[in-house]
N, C-alpha and C positions, 0 to 999 in steps of 0.2 A: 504494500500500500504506500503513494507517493506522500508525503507529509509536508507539510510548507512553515514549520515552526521557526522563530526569529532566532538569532542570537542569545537575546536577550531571555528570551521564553527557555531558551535550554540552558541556561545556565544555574536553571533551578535545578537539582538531582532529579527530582519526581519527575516533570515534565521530560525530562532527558531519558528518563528509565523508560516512561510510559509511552517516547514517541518511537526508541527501539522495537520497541513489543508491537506496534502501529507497522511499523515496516515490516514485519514480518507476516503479515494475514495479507494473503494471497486472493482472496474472497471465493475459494473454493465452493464454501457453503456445504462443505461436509459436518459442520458445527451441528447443523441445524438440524439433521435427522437425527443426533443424540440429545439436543437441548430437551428439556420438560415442558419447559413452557411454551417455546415454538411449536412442539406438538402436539400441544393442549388446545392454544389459542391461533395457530395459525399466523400470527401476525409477524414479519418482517423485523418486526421493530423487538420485537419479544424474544430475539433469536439471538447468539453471539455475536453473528456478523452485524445485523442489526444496529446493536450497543453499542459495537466498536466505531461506526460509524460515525453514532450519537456523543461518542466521547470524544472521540477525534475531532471533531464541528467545534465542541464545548470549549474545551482545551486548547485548541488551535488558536481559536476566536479570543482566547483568555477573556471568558464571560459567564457572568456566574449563570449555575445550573436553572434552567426552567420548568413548568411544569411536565412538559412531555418527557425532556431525560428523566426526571426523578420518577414518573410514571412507570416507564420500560427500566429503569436501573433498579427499581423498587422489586420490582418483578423478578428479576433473577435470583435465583434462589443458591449460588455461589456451589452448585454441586460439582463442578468442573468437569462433566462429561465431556462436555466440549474439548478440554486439554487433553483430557484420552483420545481423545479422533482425530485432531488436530495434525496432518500432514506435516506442518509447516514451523510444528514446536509455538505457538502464537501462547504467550505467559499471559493468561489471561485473569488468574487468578490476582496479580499484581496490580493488572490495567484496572479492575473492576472495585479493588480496594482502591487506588487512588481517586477513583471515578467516586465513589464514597464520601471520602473527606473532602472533595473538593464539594460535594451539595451540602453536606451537611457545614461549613463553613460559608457558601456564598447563597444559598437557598433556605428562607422563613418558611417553613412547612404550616398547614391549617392549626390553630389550637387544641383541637383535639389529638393532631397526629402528635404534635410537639410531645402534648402532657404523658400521653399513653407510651412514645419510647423514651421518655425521661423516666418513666415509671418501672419500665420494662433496666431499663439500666442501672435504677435505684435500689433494686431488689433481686431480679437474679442472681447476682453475681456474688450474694451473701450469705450465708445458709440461712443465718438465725432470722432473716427478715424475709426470704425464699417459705420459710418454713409457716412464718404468723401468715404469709398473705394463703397460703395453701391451709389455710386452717379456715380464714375469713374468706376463701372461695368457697367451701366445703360447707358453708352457713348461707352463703351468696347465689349458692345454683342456680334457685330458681328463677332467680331471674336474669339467667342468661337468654329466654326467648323472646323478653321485652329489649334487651338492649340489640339484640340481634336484629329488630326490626329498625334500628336507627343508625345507618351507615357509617357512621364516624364512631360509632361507641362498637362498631363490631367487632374489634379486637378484645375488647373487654369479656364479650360475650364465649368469644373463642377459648381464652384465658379460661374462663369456669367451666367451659367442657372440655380443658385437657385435664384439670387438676384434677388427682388420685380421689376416690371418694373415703379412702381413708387413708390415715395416716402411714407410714412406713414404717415396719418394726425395725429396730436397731439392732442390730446381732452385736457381740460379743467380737473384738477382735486379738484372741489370744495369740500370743507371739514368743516362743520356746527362748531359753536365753540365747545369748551370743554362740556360746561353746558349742552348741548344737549344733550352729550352722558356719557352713565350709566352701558353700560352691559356687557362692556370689553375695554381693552387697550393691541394693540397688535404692532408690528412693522411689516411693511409690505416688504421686499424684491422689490429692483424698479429693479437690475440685471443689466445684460449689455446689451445681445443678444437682451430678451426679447420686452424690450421699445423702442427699435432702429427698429425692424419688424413691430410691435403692440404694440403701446403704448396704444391701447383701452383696452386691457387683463385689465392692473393694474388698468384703469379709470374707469372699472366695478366694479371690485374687490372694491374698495372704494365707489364707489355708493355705491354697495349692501351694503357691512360691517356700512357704516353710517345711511342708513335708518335703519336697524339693531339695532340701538343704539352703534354702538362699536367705539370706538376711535383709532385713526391709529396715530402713531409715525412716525416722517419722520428723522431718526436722519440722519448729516450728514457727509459724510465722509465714507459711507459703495461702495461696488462695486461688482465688478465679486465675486461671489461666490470660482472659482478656479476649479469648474469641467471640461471647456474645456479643460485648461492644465496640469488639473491629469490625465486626459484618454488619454496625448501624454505621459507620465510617467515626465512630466518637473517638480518634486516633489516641490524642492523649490518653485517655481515661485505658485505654487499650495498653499503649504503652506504659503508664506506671505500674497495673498491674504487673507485666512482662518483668520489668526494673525490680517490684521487689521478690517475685520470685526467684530471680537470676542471684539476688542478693542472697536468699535462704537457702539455695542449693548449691552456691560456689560455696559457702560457711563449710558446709557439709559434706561440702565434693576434698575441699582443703582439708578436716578435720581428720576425716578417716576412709577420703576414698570412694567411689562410684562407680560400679559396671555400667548403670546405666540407670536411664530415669525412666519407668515406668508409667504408662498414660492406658489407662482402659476405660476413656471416651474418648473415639477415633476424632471425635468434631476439635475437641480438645489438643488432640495429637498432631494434628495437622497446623495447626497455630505455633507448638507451643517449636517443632520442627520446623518455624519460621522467623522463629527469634531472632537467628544470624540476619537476617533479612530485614526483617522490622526496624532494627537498632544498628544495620549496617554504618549510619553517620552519626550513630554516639558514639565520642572518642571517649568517655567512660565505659562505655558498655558495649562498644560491638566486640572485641574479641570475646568477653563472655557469655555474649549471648552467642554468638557462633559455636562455642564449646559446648551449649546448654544442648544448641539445636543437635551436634552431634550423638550425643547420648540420650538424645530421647527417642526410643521405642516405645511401640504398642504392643499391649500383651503379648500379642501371638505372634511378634516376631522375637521374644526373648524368650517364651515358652519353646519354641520352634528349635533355639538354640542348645537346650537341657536334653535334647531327642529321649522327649517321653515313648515310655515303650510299647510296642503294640499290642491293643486286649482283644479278648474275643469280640464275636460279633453281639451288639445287644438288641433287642425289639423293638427299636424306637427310632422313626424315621422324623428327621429333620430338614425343614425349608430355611436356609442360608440366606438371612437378608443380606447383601453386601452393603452394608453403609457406602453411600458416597463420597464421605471424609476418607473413607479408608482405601476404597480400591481407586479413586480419581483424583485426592486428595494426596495420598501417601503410595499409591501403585500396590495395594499390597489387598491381592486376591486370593492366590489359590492357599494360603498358610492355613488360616482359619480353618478352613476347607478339610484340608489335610491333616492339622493337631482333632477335628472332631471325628476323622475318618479312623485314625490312629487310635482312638479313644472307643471306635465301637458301632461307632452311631452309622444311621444310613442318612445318608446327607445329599438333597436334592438341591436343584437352583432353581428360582421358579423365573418364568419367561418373562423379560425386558428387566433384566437385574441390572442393567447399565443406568433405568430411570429413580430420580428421586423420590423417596416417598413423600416427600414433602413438607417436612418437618424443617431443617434446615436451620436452626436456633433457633429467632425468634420468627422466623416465617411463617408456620403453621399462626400462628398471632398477629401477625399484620398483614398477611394475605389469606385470609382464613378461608375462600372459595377456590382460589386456585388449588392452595394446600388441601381440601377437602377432597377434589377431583383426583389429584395426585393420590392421595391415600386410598380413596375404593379403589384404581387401576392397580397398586401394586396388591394390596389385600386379593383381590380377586386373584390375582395372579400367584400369590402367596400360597392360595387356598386350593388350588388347580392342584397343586402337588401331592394335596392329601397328607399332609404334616401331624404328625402327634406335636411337635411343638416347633417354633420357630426360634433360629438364633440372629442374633446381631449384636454389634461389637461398639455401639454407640446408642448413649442415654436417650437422647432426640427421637433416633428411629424409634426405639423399642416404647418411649411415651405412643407415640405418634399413632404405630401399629394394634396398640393395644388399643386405643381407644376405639377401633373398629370391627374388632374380629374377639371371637370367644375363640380359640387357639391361644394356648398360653405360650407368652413368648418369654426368654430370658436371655440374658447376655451367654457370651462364647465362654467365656474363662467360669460360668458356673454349670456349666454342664462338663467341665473339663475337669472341676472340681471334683465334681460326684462322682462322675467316671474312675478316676484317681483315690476314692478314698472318704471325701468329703459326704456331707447329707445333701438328702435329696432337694433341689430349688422350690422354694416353699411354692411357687405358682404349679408345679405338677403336684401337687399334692391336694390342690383346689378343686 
C-alpha cells in the first residue's frame, strides 16, 4: 500500500511503526474471508482491509478520529484471524492498537458510551471491586430487559446477562514446601478477571504444576495484566499496569530465579508477550519488559515441556475451543490439543474454529449483538461435535460459551489436572 506520510508525521515512533505495517497490505482481501465481523455483517468497512484503509485516511490526514472510524474500529473484535491468513505478514494487531489510542485521545464518544467504558475500566481490572459489582448484578438481573430496550444502556444490560448467577467457590491453594520441588520454579499469573469467575483455573494449575515437581512463586504486589484497557486504547492506564508488574516479577526473577512466567488466560498471555513491544521506548523499562515478554508462556506450552506421560484411553469426548488469543494471538494450536490427547480424552475440533466467539474482553459488552451472533454460530458448531464437555484455554471464551449452551465447559489445565491425579472439575459433576 503506497503511503504519503510527511517528515514531520514520521518522526513520531507510532506513526512510523504504523505506516510500515500500511506498506505492507497488499489489498489481497484474503483478510476478509477469516475476519468475524466481515462475515457476519458483510460490510467492506467491517473487514481488515476495510480498517486499514480507515486508518491510513485518519492518520495520514493527522485528524482526529470521526464517527465512522470509531464505528468500524469499535467493531473489530482484535481476534487476529486476519494475521493468521495474512500472505503478506501485515502487523495488524499493532496498527489497530495504535488506531485505539489515537480515538480514544482525539474523539469525545456519546455520554453514555464515555460512562459505561470508564466503568468497565474502573472495575474489571480489580478483583475486590470485579467481585461487589458481580454480587450487585446478581441483585440487578432483572432488569436487564428494560435497559436492553434503550440502546445506549445496552451494555449494561449485556453486563447482567454474563455475570455468574452465583458466586464462585474459592478452593484451597495448597503448595508442598520448597524441598519437595526440583524441576522448575516459575511465577504463576493469579490476574484479575480470571480468579474472581474461576478461581478453580489457577487451583488446578498449581495442583498439577506441584505434583509435577515445579515450584510456583507467588510474589506480591502483581495484578491486571492491562489487556482489558489496551483493547479500549486507554494506553497509559494499560501501561502502568504493565510497569508494575514488570516491577514485581524482575524483584523475583533477581531474588531466586524464573523458568518462566506462567499465564492461563491466553487473552492475558498475549498482552503480557507484548510487553517488549508496548514499552519498547521506555528507556527505564524496555529491556525488562523484553525479558518479561520472553519468559512468558501459557500453560500448555510449559506443560508440553514436562512430556507428561501417556494414559489410557478414557470415555469422554471433548470439543477444543481454540481461543483466539491463543492460536492467532500466540500461534499456539495443536499443544493443547495434544497435552489433552496424551491425557486420554477424545478430542474433537468443531467447524470454523478459526472464528471468534465473540467474547473478546470487553466486546461481548459493548457490542452485545454482534457478540451475540458470534456466540450461537460457534455454540452450534461446538454442539455439532456431540461433546460430553468443552475445553478452552481463556477466561472470556469459556464466560462467553457458557452463557449459551448446557455443555459444561472448563478450562484445558483442569481436565489435565484430573487426568493426572487431581479431582474431578466441579462443573462435570453438575
Amino acid at each position: 500500500m503506497q503511503t504519503s506520510f510527511t517528515p514531520a508525521q514520521l518522526s513520531d515512533p507510532h506513526v512510523a511503526e504504523s505506516e510500515k505495517i500500511l506498506r505492507r497490505c497488499v489489498h489481497c482481501g484474503f483478510c476478509t474471508a477469516t475476519c468475524p465481523t466481515y462475515v457476519t455483517l458483510g460490510n467492506e468497512l467491517d473487514s481488515p482491509r476495510g480498517r486499514i484503509y480507515l486508518i491510513k485516511d485518519m492518520l495520514e490526514n493527522d485528524r482526529p478520529a470521526d464517527r465512522e472510524v470509531v464505528t468500524h474500529i469499535d467493531r473489530c473484535l482484535s481476534c487476529l484471524a486476519c494475521t493468521t491468513t495474512c500472505p503478506s505478514g501485515v502487523d495488524y494487531m499493532h496498527l489497530i492498537d495504535h488506531a485505539r489510542v489515537h480515538i480514544e485521545q482525539t474523539y469525545r464518544r456519546p455520554l453514555a458510551d464515555r460512562l459505561i467504558r470508564s466503568l468497565l475500566a474502573a472495575v474489571l481490572p480489580y478483583p475486590a471491586r470485579f467481585r461487589a459489582a458481580l454480587a450487585l448484578a446478581r441483585v440487578a438481573r432483572p432488569l436487564a430487559p428494560l435497559l436492553r430496550r434503550a440502546a445506549p444502556l445496552a451494555p449494561l444490560a449485556a453486563m447482567l446477562d454474563l455475570a455468574p448467577r452465583h458466586a464462585a467457590k474459592r478452593p484451597e491453594r495448597a503448595v508442598p514446601p520448597d524441598s519437595a520441588l526440583t524441576r522448575g520454579r516459575v511465577i504463576l499469573l493469579e490476574g484479575c478477571a480470571q480468579p474472581t469467575l474461576d478461581p478453580g483455573i489457577n487451583a488446578a494449575t498449581v495442583r498439577l504444576l506441584t505434583r509435577f515437581g515445579v515450584a510456583i512463586a507467588t510474589p506480591k504486589g502483581e495484578g491486571c495484566c492491562g489487556a482489558l484497557v489496551h483493547h479500549m486504547g486507554r494506553e497509559q492506564q494499560a501501561l502502568a499496569f504493565a510497569r508494575r508488574n514488570i516491577d514485581v516479577w524482575m524483584r523475583e526473577i533477581d531474588a531466586g530465579g524464573i523458568d518462566a512466567i506462567l499465564i492461563t488466560a491466553s487473552g492475558c498471555g498475549t498482552t503480557i508477550k507484548d510487553y517488549g513491544h508496548m514499552l519498547r521506548l521506555d528507556p527505564l523499562y524496555a529491556e525488562k519488559a523484553a525479558k518479561i515478554s520472553a519468559l512468558a508462556q501459557d500453560i500448555t506450552e510449559y506443560l508440553a515441556t514436562l512430556h507428561l506421560e501417556a494414559l489410557p484411553k478414557r470415555d469422554l469426548v471433548v470439543a477444543y475451543h481454540s481461543a483466539c488469543s491463543l492460536q492467532h494471538g500466540q500461534k499456539i494450536t495443536a499443544l493443547p490439543k495434544l497435552l489433552l490427547k496424551t491425557a486420554g480424552f477424545t478430542v474433537r475440533d468443531p467447524a470454523e474454529g478459526h472464528l471468534c466467539c465473540g467474547s473478546a474482553g470487553t466486546y461481548n459488552i459493548l457490542q452485545p449483538d454482534i457478540s451475540a451472533t458470534l456466540r450461537r454460530r460457534k455454540v452450534k458448531n461446538i454442539e455439532a461435535t456431540k461433546p460430553d464437555v468443552i475445553a478452552a484455554g481463556n477466561i472470556g471464551c469459556l464466560t462467553q460459551i457458557a452463557s449459551a449452551t448446557a455443555i459444561p465447559i472448563v478450562h484445558t489445565v483442569e481436565l489435565l489436572d484430573w487426568a493426572y491425579g487431581g479431582p474431578k472439575p466441579l462443573k462435570l459433576n453438575s
